[in-house]
Structures are given as C-alpha cells and as structure tokens.
VEXTIBA-492552 format. One record per residue (C-alpha): residue number from 1; residue in one letter; y, x, z negated. Coordinates in steps of 0.02 Angstrom, whole numbers, plus 32768, in hexadecimal, padded with zeros to 4 digits. Example, Ala and Ser with C-alpha at 12.3 -4.5 7.8 and 13.67 -1.06 7.14 Angstrom:
residues 2
NODE/num/residu/yy/xx/zz
NODE/1/A/7F1F/8267/7E7A
NODE/2/S/7FCB/82AC/7E9B
END
This chain:
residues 271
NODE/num/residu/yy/xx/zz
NODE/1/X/3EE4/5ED4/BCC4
NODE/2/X/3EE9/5F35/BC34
NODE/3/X/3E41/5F4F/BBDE
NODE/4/X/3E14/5F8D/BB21
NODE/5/X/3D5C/5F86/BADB
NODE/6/X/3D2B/5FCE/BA32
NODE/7/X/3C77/5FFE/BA11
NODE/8/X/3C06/5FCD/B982
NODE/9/X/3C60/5F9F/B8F3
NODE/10/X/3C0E/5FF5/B85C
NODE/11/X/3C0F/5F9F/B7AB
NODE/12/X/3CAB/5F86/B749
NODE/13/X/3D07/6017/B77C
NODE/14/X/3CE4/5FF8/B829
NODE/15/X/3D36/5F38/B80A
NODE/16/X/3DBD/5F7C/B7B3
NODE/17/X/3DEE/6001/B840
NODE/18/X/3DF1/5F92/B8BD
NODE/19/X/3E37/5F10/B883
NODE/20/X/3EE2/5F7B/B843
NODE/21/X/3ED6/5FCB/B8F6
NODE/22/X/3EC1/5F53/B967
NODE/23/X/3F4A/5EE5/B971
NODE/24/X/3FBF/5F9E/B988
NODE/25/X/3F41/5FCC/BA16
NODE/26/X/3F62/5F35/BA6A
NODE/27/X/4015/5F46/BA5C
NODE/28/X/4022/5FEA/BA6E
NODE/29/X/3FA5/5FE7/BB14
NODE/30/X/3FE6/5F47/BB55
NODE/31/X/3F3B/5EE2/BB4F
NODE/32/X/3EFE/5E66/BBA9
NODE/33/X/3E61/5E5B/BB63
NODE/34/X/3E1D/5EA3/BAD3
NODE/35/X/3D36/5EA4/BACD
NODE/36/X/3CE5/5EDB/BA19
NODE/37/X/3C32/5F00/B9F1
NODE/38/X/3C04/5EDC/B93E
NODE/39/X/3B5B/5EC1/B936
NODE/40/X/3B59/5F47/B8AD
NODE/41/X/3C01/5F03/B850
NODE/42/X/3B98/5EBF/B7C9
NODE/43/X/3B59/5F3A/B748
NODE/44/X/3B12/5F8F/B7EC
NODE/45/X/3ABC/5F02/B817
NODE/46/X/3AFA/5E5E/B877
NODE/47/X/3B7B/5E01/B868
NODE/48/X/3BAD/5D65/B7F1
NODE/49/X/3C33/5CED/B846
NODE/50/X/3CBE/5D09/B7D0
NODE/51/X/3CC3/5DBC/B80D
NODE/52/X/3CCA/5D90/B8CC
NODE/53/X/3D4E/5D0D/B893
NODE/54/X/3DC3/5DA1/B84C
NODE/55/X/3D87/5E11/B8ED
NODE/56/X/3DCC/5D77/B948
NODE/57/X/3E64/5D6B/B8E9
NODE/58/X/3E95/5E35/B902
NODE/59/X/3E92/5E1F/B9BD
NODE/60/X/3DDE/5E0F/B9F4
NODE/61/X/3DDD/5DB6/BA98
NODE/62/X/3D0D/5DBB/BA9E
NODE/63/X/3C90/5E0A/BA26
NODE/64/X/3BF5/5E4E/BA64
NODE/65/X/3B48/5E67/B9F5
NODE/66/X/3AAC/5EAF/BA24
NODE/67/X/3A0D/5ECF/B9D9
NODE/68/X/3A38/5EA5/B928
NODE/69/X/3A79/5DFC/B965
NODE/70/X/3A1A/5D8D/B8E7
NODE/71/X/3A12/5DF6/B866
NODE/72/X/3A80/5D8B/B80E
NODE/73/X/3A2F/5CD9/B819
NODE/74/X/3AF7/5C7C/B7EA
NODE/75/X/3B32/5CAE/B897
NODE/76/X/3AAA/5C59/B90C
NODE/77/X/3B08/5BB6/B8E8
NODE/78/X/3B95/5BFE/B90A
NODE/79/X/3B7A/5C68/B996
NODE/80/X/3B48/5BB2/B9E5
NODE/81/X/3BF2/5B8D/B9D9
NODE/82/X/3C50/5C0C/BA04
NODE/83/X/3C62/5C5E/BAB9
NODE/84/X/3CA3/5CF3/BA98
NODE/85/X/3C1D/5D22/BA40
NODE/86/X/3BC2/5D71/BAA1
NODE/87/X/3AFA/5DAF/BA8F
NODE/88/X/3A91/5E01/BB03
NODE/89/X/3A78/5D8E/BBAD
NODE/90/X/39C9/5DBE/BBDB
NODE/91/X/3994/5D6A/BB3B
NODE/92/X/390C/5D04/BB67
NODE/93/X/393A/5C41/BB93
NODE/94/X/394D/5BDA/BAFC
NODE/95/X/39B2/5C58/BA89
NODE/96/X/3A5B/5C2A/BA3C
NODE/97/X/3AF6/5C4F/BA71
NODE/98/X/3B14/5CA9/BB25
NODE/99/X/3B2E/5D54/BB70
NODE/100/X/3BC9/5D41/BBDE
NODE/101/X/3C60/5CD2/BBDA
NODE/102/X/3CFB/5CCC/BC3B
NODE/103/X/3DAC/5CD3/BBE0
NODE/104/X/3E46/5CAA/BC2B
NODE/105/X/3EDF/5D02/BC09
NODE/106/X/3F7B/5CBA/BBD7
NODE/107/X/3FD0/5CDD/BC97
NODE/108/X/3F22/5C87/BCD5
NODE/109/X/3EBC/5D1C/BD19
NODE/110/X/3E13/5D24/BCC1
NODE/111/X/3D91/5D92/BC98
NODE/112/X/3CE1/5D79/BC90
NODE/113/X/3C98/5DF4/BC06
NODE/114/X/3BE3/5E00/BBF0
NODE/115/X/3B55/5E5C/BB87
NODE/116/X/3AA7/5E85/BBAD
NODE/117/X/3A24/5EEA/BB4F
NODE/118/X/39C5/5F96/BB98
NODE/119/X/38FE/5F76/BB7B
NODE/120/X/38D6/6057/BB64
NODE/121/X/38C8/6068/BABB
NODE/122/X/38EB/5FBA/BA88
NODE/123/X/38B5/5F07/BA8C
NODE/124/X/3855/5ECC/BB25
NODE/125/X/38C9/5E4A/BB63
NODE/126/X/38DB/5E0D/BBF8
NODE/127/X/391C/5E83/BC8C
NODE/128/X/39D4/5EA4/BC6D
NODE/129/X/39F3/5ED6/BD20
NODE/130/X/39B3/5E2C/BD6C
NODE/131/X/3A14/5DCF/BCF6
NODE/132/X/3AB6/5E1E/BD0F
NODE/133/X/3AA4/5E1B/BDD4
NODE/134/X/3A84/5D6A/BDB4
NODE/135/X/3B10/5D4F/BD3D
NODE/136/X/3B6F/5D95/BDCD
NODE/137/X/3B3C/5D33/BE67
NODE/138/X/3BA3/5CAC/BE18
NODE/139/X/3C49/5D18/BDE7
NODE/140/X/3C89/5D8C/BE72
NODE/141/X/3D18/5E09/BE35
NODE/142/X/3DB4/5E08/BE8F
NODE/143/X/3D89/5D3A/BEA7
NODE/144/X/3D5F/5CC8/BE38
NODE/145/X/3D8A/5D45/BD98
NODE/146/X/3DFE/5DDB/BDAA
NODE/147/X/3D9B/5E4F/BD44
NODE/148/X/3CE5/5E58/BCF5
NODE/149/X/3CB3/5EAC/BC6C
NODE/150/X/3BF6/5EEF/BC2E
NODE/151/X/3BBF/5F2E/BB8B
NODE/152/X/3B15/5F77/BBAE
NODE/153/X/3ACE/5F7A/BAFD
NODE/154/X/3A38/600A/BB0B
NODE/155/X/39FC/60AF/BABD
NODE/156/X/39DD/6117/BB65
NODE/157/X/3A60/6178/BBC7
NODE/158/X/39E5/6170/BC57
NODE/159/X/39EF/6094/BC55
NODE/160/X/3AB0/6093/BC2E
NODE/161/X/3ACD/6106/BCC2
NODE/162/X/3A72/60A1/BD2A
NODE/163/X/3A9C/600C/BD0B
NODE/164/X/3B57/6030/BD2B
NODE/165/X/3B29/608E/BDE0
NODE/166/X/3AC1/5FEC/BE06
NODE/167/X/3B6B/5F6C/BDF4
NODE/168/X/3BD0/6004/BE10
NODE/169/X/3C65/5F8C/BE82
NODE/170/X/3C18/5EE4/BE4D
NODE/171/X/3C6D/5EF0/BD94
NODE/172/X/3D20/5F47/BD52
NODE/173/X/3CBF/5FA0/BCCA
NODE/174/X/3C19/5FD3/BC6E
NODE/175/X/3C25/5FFD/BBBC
NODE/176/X/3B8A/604A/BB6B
NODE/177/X/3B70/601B/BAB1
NODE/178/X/3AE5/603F/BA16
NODE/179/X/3AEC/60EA/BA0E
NODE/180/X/3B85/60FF/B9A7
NODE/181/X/3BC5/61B3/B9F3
NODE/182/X/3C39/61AE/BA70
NODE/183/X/3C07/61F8/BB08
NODE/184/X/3C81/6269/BB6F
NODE/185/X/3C5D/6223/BC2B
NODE/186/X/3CD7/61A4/BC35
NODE/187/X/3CFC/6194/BCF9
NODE/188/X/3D18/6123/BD8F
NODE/189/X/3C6B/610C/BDEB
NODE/190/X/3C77/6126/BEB5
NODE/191/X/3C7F/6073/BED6
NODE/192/X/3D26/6042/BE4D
NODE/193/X/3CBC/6018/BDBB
NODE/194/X/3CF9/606B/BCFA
NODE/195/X/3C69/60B5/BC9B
NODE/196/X/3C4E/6113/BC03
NODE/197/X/3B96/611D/BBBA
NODE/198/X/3BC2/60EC/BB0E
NODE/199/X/3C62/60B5/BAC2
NODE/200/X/3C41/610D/BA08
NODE/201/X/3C4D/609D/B96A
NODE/202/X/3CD9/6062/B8FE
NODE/203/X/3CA9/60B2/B86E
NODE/204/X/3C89/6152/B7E4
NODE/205/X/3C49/61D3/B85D
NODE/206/X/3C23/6248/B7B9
NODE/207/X/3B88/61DF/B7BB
NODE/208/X/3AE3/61D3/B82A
NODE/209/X/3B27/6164/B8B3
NODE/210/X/3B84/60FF/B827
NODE/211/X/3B0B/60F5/B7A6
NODE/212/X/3B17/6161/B6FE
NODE/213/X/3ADF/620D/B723
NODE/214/X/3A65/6223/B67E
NODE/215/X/39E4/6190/B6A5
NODE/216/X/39E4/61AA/B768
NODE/217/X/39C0/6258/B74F
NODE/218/X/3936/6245/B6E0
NODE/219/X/38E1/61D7/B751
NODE/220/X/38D1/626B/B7EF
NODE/221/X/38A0/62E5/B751
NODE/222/X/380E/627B/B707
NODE/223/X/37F3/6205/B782
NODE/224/X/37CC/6184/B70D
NODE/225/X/37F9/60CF/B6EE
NODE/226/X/3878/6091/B676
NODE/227/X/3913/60FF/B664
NODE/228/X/399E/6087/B675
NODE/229/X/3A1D/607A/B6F5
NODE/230/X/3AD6/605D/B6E4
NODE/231/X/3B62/6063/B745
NODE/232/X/3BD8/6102/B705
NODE/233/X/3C79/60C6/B6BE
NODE/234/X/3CFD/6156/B6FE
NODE/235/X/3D87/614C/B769
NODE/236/X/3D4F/60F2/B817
NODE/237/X/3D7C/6137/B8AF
NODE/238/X/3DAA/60A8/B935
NODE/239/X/3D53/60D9/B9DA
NODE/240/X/3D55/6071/BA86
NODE/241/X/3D7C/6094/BB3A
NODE/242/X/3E1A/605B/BB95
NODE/243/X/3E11/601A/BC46
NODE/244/X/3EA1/5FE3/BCD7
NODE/245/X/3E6B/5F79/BD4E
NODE/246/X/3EAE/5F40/BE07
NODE/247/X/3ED9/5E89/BDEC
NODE/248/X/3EA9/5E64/BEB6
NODE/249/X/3E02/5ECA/BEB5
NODE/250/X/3DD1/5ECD/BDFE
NODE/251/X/3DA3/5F70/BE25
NODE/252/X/3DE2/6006/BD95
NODE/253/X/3E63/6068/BDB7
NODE/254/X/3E5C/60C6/BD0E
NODE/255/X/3DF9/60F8/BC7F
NODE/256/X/3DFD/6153/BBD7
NODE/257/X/3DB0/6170/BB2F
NODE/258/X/3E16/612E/BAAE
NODE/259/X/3DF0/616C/B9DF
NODE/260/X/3E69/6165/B958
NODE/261/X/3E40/6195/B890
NODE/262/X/3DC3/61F3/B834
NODE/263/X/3D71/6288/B86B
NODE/264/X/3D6E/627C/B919
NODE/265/X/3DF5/62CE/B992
NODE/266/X/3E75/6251/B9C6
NODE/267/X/3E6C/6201/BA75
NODE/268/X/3EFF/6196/BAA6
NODE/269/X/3F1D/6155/BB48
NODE/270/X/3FE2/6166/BB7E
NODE/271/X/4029/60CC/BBCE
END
C-alpha cells in the first residue's frame, strides 16, 4: 500500500498548497491513501467544516486534528458525523467524534488510521499509549486491516520516539505532528514500523512555525500578552512523509520525506 500524509496544514496558504498539490501527489505517487492534519488550517487555529469538506474533495482519505480540535465550535457537530475526522483517541469518554477509523479501499484492503495526543508539554489527557495498545487489541496488521496508520500529535521528540519504538511491528507507520519542522530521521524501526518524528507543516515557513514572524517575535522579546498572531500568507511549502507497505505483513518496506514549494529544499520520492 502506498501511503502519503501531510502535516499541519497552516492557514490559507497552507489550504491552498495542498489542495493544488494533492491530487498530482496522488497521481504522481500512486496513492492508496492519502492522511491530513489540519488542526491549524483555520487562521492557525481549528478547523471549520467547509474547509475539511474541500480537504476531502482534493484527495483527503482521513484528516487528523489535535490539540486545537475545538477551537472552532461549527465542527463538533460535524466531527460527530464524520469518520474520517479524526481527533485525538485518548480524549476522555464522552467527547465527539473518534480517534481511529478504518477505510476501505476501492480493491477492498483497508486501513485503520488513528490519532492520539502526547501529554509532555500539553494537555493532560488520558494515556495515549494505553489507548492505542487498546485500539490495537481489536485490529491486528497483516489480518483484519492490511496497514495501520498513527499520527502521534505531541511537542517532545523524547514521547514521539517512544511511542513509535513501543508499537514499533504492531502498526505500518508513526507520524509525529505539532511541531511544524520537519525532522530529518525518517527510517524503518527494527521491528518494520515507518517513523519520522514530525511530518513539518503545509505552510509559509518564512514565519514562526506558520504564524507571521513580527507578532510571534515580539512575544519571546517582551514576553507580554497581546501581540496578535496570524498565520503568514507566503508561498506554502507542502510537507508529508511517504510510506510503502507489505500488503501480507503491513509491515513498511519504504519511507521518505516528501516537500515541494516555498523555501524549503525539494524532497520527492521516485516511483
């Protein structure tokens, strides 16, 4: 199975990117299935449902959030009703929507794609390593789904790292996300699984991890309260990782960095 996923999606020039690149990646790449996070797609913040509807309609298989989940109110209605929209799974009980769902392909193999939250540096939710073992007690790769794929939404190396060594041959592939920088350590754990600590952002990267360089700058200089945030409006470059899997292990066989636009080197996988 061919995998893409794109990291955060940053404000309009995030959207934009990614939705005038995807559907080439996927033909380009030959995907199977295509994963977005955009829980930043909105102004930096959230994500309204007529945004995940055009994510949808570019080629967006699932879309992943994270801790900005709610941060626009319109979409817990319709997170309720959509499954591949995805939000953290160790949530605690009770919150909309859900944090994994399986999608069948059109030649009937199917992929179970899932997203939990890190708790250093971030929310205290529930433990993200109980749920996902959980999560996986009930979906073994190779079996009942021919690949599985995690977003592990956190801020520290340290929990993304091990995280991925800790289902490292239980899942196809652990994608780090929030940070917005793509790291350079994409690689094939000893036991099959892809990794790569963090997938970058979709987005201006002459900003502060998307946002306008001005206002986020001021804030480390004064450290004070008020200067405004916005996402910067330049040319987006389109980061994700690409992943092959073995259909009769689920198990990868090959990973890459992929990064096209703006101001970042191009990455490109050849197929």
């Amino acid at each position: 199975m061919r995998i893409l996923f794109l990291g955060d999606v940053l404000g309009r020039s995030g959207r934009e990117a990614v939705a005038a690149r995807l559907p080439d990646l996927r033909r380009d790449l030959g995907i199977d299935l295509a994963v977005v996070n955009a829980e930043n797609a909105s102004h930096g913040f959230g994500l309204a449902p007529e945004m995940a509807r055009a994510l949808f309609a570019a080629g967006a298989d699932v879309i992943t959030l994270g801790n900005h989940a709610w941060d626009r109110k319109e979409i817990i209605p319709y997170i309720a009703e959509t499954p591949r929209l995805l939000r953290p799974l160790n949530f605690p009980p009770g919150t909309p929507g859900s944090g994994s769902v399986v999608v069948t392909l059109p030649d009937g193999r199917k992929a179970l794609v899932l997203q939990a939250m890190g708790r250093l540096y971030m929310d205290p939710l529930d433990c993200p390593f109980r749920g996902t073992s959980e999560l996986l007690a009930r979906s073994r790769l190779g079996a009942s789904v021919q690949a599985i794929v995690a977003d592990f939404h956190a801020e520290a190396s340290s929990e993304k790292m091990a995280y991925a060594h800790g289902f490292d041959g239980q899942v196809s592939f652990v994608v780090g996300t929030h940070t917005h920088c793509p790291t350079a350590d994409a690689q094939i754990l000893p036991g099959g699984t892809a990794f790569q600590s963090d997938a970058g952002m979709c987005g201006d990267y002459d900003s502060v991890i998307g946002m306008a360089k001005d206002g986020a700058t001021l804030r480390f200089w004064r450290k004070m309260p008020g200067e405004k945030l916005g996402p910067a409006e330049g040319e987006a470059t389109v980061c994700g990782v690409y992943v092959e899997t073995d259909d009769v292990s689920g198990l990868a066989r090959r990973v890459e960095p992929v990064r096209l636009g703006g101001r970042l080197a191009r990455a490109m996988p050849a197929v």
